[in-house]
N, C-alpha and C positions, 0 to 999 in steps of 0.2 A: 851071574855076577860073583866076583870072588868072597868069601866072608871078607865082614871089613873090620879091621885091624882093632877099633874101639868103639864105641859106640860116640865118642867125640871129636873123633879123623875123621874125613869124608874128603875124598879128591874130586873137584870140577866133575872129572871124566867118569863118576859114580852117580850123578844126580839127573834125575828126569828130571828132560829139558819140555817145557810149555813154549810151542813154536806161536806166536800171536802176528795178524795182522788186519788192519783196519785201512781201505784204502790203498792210496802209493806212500802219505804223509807217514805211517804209523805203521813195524812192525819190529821184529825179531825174535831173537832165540833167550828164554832168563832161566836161569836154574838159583833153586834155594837153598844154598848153600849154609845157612846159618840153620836153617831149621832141619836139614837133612845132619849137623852135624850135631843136633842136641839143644840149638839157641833156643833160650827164654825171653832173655829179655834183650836182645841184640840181637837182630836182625840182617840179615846179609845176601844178596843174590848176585849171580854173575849173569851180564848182561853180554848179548853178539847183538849188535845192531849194523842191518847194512846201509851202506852207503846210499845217503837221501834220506834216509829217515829216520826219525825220531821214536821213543819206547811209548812215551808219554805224552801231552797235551801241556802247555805252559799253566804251573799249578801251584798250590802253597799249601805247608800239612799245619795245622793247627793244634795239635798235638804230639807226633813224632817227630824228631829231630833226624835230619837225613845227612849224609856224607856220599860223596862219589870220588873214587880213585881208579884215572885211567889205567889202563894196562897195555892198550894198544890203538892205534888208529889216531885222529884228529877230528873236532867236531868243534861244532859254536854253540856255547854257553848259553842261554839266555838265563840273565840272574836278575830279578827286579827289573830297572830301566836299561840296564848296560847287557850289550852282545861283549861276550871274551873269547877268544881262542885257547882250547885246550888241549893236550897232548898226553902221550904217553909220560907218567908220571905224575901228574898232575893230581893233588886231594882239593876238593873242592866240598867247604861245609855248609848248608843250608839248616839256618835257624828254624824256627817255627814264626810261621806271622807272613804277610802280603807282602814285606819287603824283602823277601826271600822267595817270592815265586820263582822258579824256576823248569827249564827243557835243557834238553842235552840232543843236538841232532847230527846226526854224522855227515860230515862235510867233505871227509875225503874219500880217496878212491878204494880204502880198505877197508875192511869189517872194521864197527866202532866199539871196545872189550873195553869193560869195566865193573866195577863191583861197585855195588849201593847198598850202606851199609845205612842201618837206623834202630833208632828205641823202637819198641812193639809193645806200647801203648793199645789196650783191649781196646778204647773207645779214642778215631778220630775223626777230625771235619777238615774236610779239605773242599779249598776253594780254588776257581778255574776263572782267573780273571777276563781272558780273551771270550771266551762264552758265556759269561756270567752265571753258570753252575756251582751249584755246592753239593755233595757228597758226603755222607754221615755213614759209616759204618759203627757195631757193637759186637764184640765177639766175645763168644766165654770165655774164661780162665780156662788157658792149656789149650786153647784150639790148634787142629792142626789142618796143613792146607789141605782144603776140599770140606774140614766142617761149613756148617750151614750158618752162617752168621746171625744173632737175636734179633738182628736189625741191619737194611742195609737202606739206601736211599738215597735216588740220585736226581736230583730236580732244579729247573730256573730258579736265578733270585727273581725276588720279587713279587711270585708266587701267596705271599702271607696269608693266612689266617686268623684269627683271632682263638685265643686262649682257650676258649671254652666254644667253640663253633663245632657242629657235629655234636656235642655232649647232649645229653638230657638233666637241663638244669632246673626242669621243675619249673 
């Protein structure tokens, strides 16, 4: 790889790409583009998703606030109650909170290129309305990808316990 130009420039075509796939519903190509270019607190990846499928599971972050701006391709929105049709060009902002669940799945017949940009909040909870999951991550101050998180956890609702169960209270 060539030296890179700053330590705050990084081009797409410089970043280890994380190929993932889950099923036929769930795969592609994401590169971290925000964190390979120095991000702390703004976060950013470029997404290749192919046709049929989806990055993600229909979800909602409870702490970080997420943006997605297409680059390429056509895909359907799912945001809250409402299916949209999206395109190249297109920024689409998701709040924090249930009424902003949201999936992005590629609809047409070309790669679906976009970047997902968001805060990078050390501590969030994200909930999966369709499965009824909830997800807690904690990560240090300054982690970088592949540190080992303080905390990760990924379980049914409904699940509960009680406050002090498993303690010894004497």
């Amino acid at each position: 790889m060539a030296e890179r130009r700053h330590p705050n420039v990084v081009n797409v075509s410089e970043v280890e790409a994380r190929n993932f796939e889950q099923g036929t519903r769930f795969g592609g190509v994401q590169k971290a583009v925000g964190r390979a270019g120095g991000g702390r607190a703004i976060g950013c990846s470029w997404y290749d998703i192919p046709p049929g499928r989806a990055a993600y599971p229909f979800h909602f972050h409870t702490a970080n606030e997420e943006a997605l701006y297409v680059l390429e391709g056509e895909g359907a929105l799912r945001l809250g109650d409402a299916t949209v049709k999206v395109g190249a060009g297109d920024w689409i902002a998701f709040p924090v909170g249930p009424e902003a669940a949201h999936q992005l799945r590629n609809t047409g017949s070309t790669p679906l290129r976009y970047l997902c940009l968001s805060t990078m909040n050390n501590v969030e909870v994200v909930g999966y309305p369709d499965s009824k999951k909830v997800g807690a991550v904690a990560m240090p101050p300054g982690a970088k990808r592949g540190d080992p998180p303080w905390l990760r956890i990924l379980r049914n609702e409904g699940g509960d316990v009680g406050y002090y169960d498993g303690e010894d209270a004497g």
